[in-house]
C-alpha positions as CSV (number, residue, x, y, z in Angstrom):
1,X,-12.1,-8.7,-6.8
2,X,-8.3,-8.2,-6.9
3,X,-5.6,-7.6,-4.9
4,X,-4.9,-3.9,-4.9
5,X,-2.2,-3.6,-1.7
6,X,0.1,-5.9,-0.2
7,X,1.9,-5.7,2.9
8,X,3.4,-8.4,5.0
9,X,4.1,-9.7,8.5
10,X,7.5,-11.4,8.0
11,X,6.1,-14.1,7.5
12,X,2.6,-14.3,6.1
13,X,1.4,-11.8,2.6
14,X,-1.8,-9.8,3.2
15,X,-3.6,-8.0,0.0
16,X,-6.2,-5.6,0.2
17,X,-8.4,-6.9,-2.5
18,X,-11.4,-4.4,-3.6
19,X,-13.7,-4.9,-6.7
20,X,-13.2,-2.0,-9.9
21,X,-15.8,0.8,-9.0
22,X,-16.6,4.6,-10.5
23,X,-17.1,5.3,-7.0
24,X,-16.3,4.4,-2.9
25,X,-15.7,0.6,-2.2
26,X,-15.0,-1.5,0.8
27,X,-12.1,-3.6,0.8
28,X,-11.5,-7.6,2.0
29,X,-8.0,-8.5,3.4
30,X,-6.8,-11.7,2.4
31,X,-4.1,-13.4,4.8
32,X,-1.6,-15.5,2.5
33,X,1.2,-18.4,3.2
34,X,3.8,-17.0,0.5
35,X,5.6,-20.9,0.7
36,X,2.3,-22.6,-0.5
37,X,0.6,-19.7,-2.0
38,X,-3.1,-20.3,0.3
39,X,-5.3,-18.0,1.7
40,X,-5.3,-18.9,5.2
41,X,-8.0,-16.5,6.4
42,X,-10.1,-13.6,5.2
43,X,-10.9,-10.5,6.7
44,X,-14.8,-9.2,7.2
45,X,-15.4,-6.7,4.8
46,X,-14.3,-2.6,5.4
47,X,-17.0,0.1,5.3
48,X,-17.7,1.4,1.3
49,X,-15.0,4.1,2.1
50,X,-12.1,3.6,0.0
51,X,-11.2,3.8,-3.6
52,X,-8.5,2.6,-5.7
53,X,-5.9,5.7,-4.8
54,X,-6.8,5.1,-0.8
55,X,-6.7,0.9,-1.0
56,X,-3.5,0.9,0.8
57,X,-2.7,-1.4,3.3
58,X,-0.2,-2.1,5.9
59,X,1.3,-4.1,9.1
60,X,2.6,-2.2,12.1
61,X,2.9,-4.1,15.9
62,X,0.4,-6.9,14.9
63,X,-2.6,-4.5,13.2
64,X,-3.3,-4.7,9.8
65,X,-4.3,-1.0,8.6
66,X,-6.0,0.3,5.7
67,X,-7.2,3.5,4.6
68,X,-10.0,5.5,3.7
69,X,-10.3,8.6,1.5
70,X,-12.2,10.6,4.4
71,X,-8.8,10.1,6.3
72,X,-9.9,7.5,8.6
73,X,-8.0,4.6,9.3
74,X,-9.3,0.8,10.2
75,X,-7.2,-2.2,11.5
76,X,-8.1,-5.9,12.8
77,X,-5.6,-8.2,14.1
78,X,-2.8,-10.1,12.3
79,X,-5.2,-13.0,12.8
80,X,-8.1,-11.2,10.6
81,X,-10.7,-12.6,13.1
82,X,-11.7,-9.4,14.8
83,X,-13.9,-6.8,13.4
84,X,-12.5,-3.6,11.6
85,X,-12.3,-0.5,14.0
86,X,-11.1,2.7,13.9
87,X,-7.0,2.9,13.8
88,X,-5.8,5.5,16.1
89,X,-1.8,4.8,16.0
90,X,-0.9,7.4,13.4
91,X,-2.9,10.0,15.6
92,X,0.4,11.1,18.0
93,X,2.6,11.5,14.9
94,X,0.1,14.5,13.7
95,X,-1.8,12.1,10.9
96,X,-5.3,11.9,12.9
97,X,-7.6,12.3,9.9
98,X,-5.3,13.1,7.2
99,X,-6.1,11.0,4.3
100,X,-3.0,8.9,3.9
101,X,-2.8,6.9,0.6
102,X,0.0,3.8,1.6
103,X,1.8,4.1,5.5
104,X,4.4,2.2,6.8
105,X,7.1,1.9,9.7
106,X,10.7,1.3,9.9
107,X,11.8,-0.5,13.4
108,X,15.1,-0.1,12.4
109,X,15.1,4.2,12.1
110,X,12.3,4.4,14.4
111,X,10.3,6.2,11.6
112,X,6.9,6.2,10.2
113,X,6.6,7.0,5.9
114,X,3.6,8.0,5.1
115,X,2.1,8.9,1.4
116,X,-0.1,11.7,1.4
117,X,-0.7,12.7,-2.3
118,X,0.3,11.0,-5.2
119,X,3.7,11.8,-5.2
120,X,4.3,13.1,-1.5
121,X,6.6,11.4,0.6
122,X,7.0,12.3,4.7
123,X,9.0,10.8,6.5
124,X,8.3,10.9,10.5
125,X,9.7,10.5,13.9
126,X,7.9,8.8,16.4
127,X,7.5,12.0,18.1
128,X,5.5,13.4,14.8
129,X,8.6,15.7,13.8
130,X,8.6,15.4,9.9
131,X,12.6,14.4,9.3
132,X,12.0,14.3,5.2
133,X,9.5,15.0,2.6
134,X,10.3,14.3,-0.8
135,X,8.5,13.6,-4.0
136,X,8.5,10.3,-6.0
137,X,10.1,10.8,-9.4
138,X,8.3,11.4,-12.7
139,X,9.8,9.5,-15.4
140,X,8.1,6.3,-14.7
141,X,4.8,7.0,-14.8
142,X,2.0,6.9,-12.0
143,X,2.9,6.0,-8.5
144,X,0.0,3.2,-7.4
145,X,1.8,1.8,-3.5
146,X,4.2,2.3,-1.4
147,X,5.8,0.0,0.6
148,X,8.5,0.1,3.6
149,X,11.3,-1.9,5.0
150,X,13.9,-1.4,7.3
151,X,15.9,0.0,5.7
152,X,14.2,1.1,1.9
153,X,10.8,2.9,0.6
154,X,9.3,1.4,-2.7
155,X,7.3,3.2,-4.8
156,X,5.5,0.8,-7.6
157,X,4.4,3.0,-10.6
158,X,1.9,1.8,-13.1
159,X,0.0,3.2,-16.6
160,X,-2.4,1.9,-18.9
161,X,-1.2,0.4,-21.3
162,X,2.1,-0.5,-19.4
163,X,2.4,-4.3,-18.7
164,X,5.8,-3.8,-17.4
165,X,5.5,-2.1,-13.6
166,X,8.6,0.0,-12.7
167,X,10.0,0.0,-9.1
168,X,11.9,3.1,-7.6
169,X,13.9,2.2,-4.4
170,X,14.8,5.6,-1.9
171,X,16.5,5.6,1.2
172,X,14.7,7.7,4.5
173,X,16.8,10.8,2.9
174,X,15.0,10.7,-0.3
175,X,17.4,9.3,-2.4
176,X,16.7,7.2,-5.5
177,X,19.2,4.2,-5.4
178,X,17.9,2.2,-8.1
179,X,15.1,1.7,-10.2
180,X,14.0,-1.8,-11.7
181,X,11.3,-2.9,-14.4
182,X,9.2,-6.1,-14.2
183,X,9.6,-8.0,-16.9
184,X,7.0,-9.5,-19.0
185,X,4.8,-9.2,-21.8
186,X,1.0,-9.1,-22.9
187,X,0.9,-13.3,-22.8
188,X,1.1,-13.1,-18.9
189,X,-2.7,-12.1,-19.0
190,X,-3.4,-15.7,-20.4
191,X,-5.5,-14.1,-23.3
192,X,-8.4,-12.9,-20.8
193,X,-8.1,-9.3,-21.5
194,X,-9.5,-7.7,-24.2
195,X,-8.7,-3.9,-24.2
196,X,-5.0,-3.6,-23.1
197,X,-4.6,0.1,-23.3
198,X,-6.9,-0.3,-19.9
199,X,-4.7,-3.0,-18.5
200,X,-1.5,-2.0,-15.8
């Protein structure tokens, strides 16, 4: 398995980690101290109905949420102690069964972003009125998460073949601020992969 999403509480990591599959998977959530790097608790494992464009994951008021490519949406607790069960938050903002690839909420606009195709960007009041929709640029290859903040939307964007992840920072208009490459080469992967042109 490997971590596929992150998201985090403040204080505490969470990544979705799912295993590589031609088809549907479930997905684990692991709950990580980001000061020692430990896994302090594991989530029970999600129905087999995600793959690796749906293995999003996100925090909003205490739930962790992940997503399935039917449109359905899980959550447990912050904790990861309670069982998955059907996530029904997004439902009064118009995104009840909507397949949703990443999601995420801004307490500082009061909006909701959601990703709804690979490059599709809405941005939503609380009262389900879309305020923006944008798309995520081209030029730096595939978009693979999104993530939200306060104030920003990331987009990371991956390839095979491309060791070097680029980042794309927007603002809730849309607007591309900055973009930013990760920096490293082939030696990160410690020698333990063979075929590199599959590797991002």
């Amino acid at each position: 398995p490997y971590i596929h999403g992150l998201c985090s509480d403040g204080t505490y990591i969470y990544g979705a980690c799912t295993a590589y599959s031609d088809g549907l998977r479930s997905v684990k959530v692991k709950k990580i101290d980001p000061k020692t790097g430990e896994t302090v608790a594991v989530s029970a494992e999600t129905a087999v109905l995600t793959n690796e464009d749906f293995a999003g994951i996100c925090y909003i008021d205490g739930k962790i949420i992940t997503f399935m490519q039917n449109g359905k949406k899980y959550c447990t607790n912050a904790e990861l102690s309670e069982d998955w069960s059907e996530y029904d938050g997004f439902d009064k903002v118009g995104y009840k069964d909507l397949p949703v690839r990443d999601a995420g909420y801004s307490v500082k606009t009061g909006k909701f972003v959601f990703r709804t195709g690979e490059r599709d960007i809405r941005v939503v009041s609380k009262t389900g009125e879309t305020v923006k929709a944008f798309s995520l640029a081209y030029e730096d290859g595939t978009p693979k998460r999104v993530s939200v903040t306060n104030d920003y939307i990331f987009a990371l964007y991956s390839g095979n073949g491309r060791w070097q992840p680029a980042i794309c920072e927007y603002d809730f208009n849309g607007r591309l601020i900055r973009r930013f490459t990760l920096s490293y080469d082939s030696s990160v992967f410690g020698g333990a992969v063979q075929n590199f042109n599959n590797t991002n």
